[in-house]
N, C-alpha and C positions, 0 to 999 in steps of 0.2 A: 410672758403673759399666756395664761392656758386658752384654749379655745373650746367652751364647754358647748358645741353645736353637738351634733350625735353626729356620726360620722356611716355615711351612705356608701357603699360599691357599687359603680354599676358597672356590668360583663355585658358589653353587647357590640351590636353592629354601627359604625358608626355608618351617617348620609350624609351627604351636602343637598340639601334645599335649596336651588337656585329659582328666583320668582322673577320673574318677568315681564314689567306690568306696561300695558302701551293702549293705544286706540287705535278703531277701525276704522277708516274711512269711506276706504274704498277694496273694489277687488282688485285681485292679480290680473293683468291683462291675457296671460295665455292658459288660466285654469281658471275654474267656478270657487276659490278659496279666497278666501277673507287678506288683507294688509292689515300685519301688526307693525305699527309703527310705537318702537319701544319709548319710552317716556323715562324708567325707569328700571335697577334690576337690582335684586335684595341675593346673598349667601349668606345660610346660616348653618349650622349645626341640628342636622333633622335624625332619626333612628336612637339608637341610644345617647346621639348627642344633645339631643334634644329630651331623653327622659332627664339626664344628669342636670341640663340647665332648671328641671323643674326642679327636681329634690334642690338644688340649691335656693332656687325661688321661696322653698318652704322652708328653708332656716337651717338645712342641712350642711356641714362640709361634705365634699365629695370628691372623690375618687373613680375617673372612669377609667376600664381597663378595655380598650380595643382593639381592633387591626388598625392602623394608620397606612396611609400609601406614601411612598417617597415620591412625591410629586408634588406642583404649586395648588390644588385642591386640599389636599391632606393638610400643609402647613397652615393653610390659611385655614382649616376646621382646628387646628390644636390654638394657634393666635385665638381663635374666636372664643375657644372655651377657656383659655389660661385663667383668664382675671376671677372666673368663679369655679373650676373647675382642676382639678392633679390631672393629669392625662400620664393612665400608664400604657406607652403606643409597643403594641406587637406587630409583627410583622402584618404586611398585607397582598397577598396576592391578586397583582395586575392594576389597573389606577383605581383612584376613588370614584366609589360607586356615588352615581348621583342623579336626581331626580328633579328634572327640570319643568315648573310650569310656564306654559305661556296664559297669560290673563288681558283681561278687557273689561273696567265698569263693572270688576267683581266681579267678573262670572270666568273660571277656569276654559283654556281654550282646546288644551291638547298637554299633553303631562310625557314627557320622553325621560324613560333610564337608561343610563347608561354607566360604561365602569364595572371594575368587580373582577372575578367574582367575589374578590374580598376576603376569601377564608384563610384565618390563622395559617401563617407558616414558622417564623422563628418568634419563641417569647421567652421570659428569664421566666421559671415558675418561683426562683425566689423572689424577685420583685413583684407579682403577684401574690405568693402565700403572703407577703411582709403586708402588702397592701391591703389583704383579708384579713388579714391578723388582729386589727383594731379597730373591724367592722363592728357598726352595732344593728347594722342588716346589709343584705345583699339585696340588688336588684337584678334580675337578668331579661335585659329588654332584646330578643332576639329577631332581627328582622332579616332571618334568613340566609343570611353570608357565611353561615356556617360555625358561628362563635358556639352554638350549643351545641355541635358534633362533634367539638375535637376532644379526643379523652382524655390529656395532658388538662384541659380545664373543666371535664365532667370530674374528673377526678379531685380538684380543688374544689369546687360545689358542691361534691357529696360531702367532702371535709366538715367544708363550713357550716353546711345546711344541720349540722347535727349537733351546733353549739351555740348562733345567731339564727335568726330569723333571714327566712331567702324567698324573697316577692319572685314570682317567675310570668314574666309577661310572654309567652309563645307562640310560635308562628308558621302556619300550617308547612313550610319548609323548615325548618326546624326540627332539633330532637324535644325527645319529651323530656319534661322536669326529672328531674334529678332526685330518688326517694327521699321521703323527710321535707321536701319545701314545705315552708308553711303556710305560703297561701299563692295559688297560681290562678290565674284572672286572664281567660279565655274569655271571647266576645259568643255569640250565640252560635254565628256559621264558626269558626274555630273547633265549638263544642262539639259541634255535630259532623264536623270531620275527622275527630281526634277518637271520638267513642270507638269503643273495642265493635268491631264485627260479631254483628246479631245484635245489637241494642235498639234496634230501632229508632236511629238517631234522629232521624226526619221529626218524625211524628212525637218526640221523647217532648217534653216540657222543658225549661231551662234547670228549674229543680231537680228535676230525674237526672239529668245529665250532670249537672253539677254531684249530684252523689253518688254517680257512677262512675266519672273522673276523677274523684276523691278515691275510690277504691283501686280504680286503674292505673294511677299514678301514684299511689302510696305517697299523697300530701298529707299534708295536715287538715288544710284546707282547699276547696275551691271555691272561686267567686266567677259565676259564670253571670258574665254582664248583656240586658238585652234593651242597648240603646235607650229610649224615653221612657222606657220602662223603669229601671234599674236594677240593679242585680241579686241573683240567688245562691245565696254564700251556703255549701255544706261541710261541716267537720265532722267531728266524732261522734254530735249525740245523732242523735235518731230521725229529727226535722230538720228540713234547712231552716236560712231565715232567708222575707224577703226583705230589701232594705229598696223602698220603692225611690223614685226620682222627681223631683223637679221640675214638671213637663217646662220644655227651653223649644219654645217657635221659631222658629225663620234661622235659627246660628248654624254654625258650618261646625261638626263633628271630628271633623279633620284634629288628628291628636287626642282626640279625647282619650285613648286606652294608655295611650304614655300620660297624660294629666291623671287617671283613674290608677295608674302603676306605681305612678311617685310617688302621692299623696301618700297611698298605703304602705310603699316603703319607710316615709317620712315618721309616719302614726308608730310602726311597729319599732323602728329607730328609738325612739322615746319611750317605750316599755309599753305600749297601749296594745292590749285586745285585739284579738284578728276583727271582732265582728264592728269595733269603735273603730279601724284602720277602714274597713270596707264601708262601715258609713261617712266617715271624711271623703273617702275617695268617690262615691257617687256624690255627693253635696259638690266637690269640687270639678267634677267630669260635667255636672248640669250647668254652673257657672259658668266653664271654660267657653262652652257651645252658645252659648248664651253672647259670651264677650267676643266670641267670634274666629274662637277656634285658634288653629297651630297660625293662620293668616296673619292675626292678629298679636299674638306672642311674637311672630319674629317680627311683625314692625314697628315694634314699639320699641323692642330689645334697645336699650343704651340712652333710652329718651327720658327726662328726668320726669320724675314721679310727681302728675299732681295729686296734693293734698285737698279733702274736702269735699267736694263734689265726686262722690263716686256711684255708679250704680252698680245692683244688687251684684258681688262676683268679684268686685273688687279693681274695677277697672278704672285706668285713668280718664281723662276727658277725650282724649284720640280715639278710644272706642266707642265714646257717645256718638262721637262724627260717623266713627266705621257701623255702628249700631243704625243709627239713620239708612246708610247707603244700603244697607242690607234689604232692610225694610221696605225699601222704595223700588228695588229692585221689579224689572218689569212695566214699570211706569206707576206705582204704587202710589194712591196718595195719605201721606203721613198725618196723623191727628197727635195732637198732645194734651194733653188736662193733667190739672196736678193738687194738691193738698196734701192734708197734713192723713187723714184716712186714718185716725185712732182709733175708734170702732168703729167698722164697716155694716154699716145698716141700708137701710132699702132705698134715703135720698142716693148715698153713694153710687148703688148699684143702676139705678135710673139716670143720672148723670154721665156713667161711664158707658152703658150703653148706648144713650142718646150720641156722645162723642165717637163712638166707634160706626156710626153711620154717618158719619160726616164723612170720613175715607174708607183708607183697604186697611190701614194699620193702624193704632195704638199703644201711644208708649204714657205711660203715668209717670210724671216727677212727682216724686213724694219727699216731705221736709224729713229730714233723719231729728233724731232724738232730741239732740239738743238745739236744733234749729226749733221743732215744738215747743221746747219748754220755754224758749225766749216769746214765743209768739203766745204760748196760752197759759205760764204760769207751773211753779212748782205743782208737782202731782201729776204731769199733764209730761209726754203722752203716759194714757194708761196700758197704751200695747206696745212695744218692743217696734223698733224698725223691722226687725227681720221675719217676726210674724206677718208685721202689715203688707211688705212687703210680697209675704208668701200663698196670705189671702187673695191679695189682689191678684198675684198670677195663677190661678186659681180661676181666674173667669174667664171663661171663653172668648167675652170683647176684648180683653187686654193680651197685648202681643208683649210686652216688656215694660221692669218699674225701673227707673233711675232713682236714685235719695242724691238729695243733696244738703249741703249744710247749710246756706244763707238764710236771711231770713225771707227773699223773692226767687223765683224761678232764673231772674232775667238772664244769668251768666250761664247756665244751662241750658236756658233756651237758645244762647247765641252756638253752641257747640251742636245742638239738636237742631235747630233750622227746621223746626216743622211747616209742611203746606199750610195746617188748621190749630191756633191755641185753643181750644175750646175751655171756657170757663164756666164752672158752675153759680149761679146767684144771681141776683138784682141790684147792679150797679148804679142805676136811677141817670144814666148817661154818664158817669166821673168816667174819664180815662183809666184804665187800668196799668200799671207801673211797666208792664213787658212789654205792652202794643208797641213799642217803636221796636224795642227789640226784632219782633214777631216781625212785623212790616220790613226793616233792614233787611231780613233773610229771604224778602220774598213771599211771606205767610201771612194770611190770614187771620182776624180775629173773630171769635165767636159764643157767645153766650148762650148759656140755659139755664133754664129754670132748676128751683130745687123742689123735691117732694115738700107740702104746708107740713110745717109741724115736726120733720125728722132732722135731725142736728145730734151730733156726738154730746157738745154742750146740755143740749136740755134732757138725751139718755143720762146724763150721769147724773141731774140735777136729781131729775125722778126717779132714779136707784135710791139715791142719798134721800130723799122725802120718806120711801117706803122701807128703808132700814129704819128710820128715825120712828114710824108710827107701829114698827111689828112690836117691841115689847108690849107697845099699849093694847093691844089686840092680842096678843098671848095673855095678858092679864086679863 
């Protein structure tokens, strides 16, 4: 049986991610320092182990070529990637490098490395060419162990890079790309450490730099990315482009340049455009931060997929819960309101304001498509989820949209656990179908008013009147 996925390389450094998750209670009796008392501890596959779990995430087979260390770290990172990932392991000098957090109620405590230094020692270069050989891109996620100095594999990259497309992810201890990449995706500080002497990198723009690291690096491309902003891609012609972001409030960034690396190796993997490759990979970089970052990828890793209820990003229902804790963080109080939001007009926008005074945060459930169409009829909605969606986060009151598919909030709500439901309209006192929900978790119910006279239903009606009378009025 063939396996028609596109098939991904990635050259990089591998990490181990050890997470560490526990409470405080108390302090140490002979220092002023916090007790973590562990609860729980997560290892996963972080550095390029963690780009390759993306590219497969997006539909890739893949291929990663790293240093591995002969030790119980190293085994247990090749065990962790086997089931979705080839591990071609080169040698590794010294143990595996790894990057340990301690955590509390979300909030990182103290982050220790150790291991390493990691850099290539013994590798087949045939079992690597072989492995490049039936790329339909390369990635090279470097995070500094020295995988992009050694010139037994600068020399395979230059190969390659001159007959597939080669994503080059870099890292200010690192070498530079390799001539010919076709597109290399430095973050802002990157940019501005990497520019040639005399370019005034400080003060340079992300665009300037971006088309000056095109010329420096003899790319094809750069994609120089600046966080909520999104990134400023320059090639060959004359302008860059900007391919702006998604503003994503309160989520954790962590990963996003491996989510932003993948994505675009995945794009180009499948014959797509550098500039259509770098707009996927911002669309998917503002999601990720959104869902809660690399945090959140490795806790869900191995946990079955809910279907249905998803919000915007793509996320299962565990990140609704993780989505909450974020938001609340600091003692935050949660608001939720939710509808169907097909066109967004001025009651909307007064309702969602009004709810966002009711706490610190706000998250909208909104019905997806065909939960709309059950509740108001063919034709209907007349905007796309992912517009309303995009609108909505769009306002300054709303901190986050979840969709979901049923025809009520209520299972959504029970994952969400908001302090306040706030709903919009005049119930005339009936119970509303969540309120026990809403009350099980602890939360509150609350009502408001809607603006006289504004409704998506009666805009459309009054479109549909005034198409009906223009011929007569042309005539």
């Amino acid at each position: 049986m063939t396996d028609d996925r596109p098939h991904v390389v990635v050259v990089g450094d591998i990490v181990l991610d050890r997470d560490i998750d526990g409470r405080i209670e108390r302090l140490c009796p002979d220092a002023p320092a916090p007790v973590l008392d562990v609860t729980a501890t997560r290892d996963s596959p972080g550095g390029a182990g963690l780009a390759a779990l993306l590219c497969a995430a997006g539909g890739a087979r893949v291929t990663l070529v790293t240093p591995v260390a002969r030790d119980l770290d190293g085994r247990g990172l090749v065990e962790a990637l086997r089931p979705e990932v080839d591990v071609v392991a080169l040698g590794h000098d010294g143990p595996t490098r790894r990057k340990v957090r301690a955590r509390s109620d979300g909030h990182s405590l103290v982050r220790v490395d150790d291991g390493g230094p990691g850099t290539p020692t013994t590798l087949s270069e045939d079992r690597v060419r072989a492995a490049l050989a039936t790329a339909d891109a390369v990635l090279v996620s470097d995070y500094g162990a020295g995988v992009t100095t050694d010139e037994r594999l600068r020399a395979l990259l230059t190969e390659v890079a001159a007959r597939c497309p080669v994503v080059w992810d870099p890292h200010p201890r690192g070498g530079a790309p390799v001539a010919g990449a076709t597109l290399v995706t430095p973050n802002l500080a990157e940019a501005r450490q990497a520019a040639p002497d005399g370019a005034s990198a400080d003060a340079a723009s992300p665009d300037a730099l971006a088309q000056t690291l095109r010329a420096a690096w003899a790319a094809r491309a750069v994609a120089v990315t600046a966080g909520d902003r999104g990134a400023f891609l320059a090639t060959t012609g004359d302008e860059p482009l900007f391919v702006p972001a998604t503003p994503a409030r309160g989520g954790d960034t962590c990963g996003a340049g491996d989510r932003f690396a993948a994505s675009a190796a995945v794009v180009l993997a499948r014959g797509g455009l550098v500039s259509a490759a770098v707009g996927a990979a911002v669309a998917d970089a503002s999601a990720w931060v959104v869902a809660g970052g690399a945090e959140a990828f490795r806790s869900r890793r191995g946990m079955p997929q809910v279907t249905g209820r998803q919000p915007v990003g793509g996320a299962p229902d565990e990140e609704v819960a993780a989505l909450a804790t974020r938001l609340r963080l600091g003692g935050r109080t949660l608001v939720a309101t939710g509808g169907c939001f097909d066109i967004v007009h001025a009651g909307h926008v007064a309702t969602l304001q009004a709810a966002r005074r009711l706490g610190d945060a706000l998250v909208v459930v909104m019905n997806s498509d065909d939960s709309v169409r059950r509740l108001k009829g063919e034709g209907r909605p007349v905007v796309g989820s992912a517009d309303r969606a995009r609108v909505l986060e769009a306002l300054d009151c709303v901190d986050a949209v979840v969709v979901f598919d049923e025809d009520d909030p209520r299972e959504i709500l029970a994952a969400l656990q908001p302090d306040v439901w706030a709903k919009g309209g005049d119930y005339g006192g009936r119970p509303l179908p969540e309120t026990d929900v809403v009350r099980a978790g602890g939360g509150r119910v609350v009502l408001l008013p809607y603006l006289d006279g504004r409704s998506t239903s009666s805009l459309i009606e009054r479109t549909g009147r005034a198409r009906a009378r223009q011929p007569e009025e042309v005539a």
